[in-house]
C-alpha positions as CSV (number, residue, x, y, z in Angstrom):
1,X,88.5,75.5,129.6
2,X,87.7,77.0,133.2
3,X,90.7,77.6,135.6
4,X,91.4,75.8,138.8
5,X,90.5,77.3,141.8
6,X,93.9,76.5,143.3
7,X,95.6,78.3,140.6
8,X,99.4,79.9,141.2
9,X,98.6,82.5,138.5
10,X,95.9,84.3,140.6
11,X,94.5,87.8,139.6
12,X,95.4,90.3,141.8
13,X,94.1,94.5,141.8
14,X,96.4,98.0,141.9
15,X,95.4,100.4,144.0
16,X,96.5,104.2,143.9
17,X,98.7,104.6,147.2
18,X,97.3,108.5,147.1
19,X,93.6,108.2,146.5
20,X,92.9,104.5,146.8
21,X,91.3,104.1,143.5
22,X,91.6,100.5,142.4
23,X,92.3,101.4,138.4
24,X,94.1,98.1,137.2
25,X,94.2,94.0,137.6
26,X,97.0,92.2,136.8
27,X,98.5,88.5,137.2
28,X,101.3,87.4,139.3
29,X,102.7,84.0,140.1
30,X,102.4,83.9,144.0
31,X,104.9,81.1,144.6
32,X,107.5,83.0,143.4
33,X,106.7,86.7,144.4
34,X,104.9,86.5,148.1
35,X,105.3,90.0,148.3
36,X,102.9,92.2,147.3
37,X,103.3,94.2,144.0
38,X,104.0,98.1,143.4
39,X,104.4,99.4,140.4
40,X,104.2,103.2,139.4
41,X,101.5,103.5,136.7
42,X,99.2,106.3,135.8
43,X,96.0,107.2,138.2
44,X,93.4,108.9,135.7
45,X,91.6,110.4,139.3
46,X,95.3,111.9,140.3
47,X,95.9,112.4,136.8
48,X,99.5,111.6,137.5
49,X,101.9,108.8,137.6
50,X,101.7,107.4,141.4
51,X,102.9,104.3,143.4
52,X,99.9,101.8,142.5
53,X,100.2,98.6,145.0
54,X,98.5,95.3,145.2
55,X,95.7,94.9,146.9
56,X,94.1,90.9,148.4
């Protein structure tokens, strides 16, 4: 069953907030969380943990 193009669960992608490597894709519910997402994950180019933020 294919999605709906209007969907509130859209995919969004994390980008490294040192080198700007996109490394992950996650799902958010953008009624409820109009912000944009940052979460501290692990950048294999850094090779360290570093603020990874959503990217449209």
């Amino acid at each position: 069953m294919a999605k709906k193009t209007g969907d509130v669960r859209g995919v969004i992608t994390l980008q490294c907030g040192d080198c700007r490597e996109r490394n992950y894709t996650s799902q958010k519910n953008r009624r409820n969380d109009t912000q944009r997402l940052e979460i501290k994950k692990y950048c294999s180019r850094c090779r360290s943990h570093k603020v990874h933020r959503e990217v449209r």
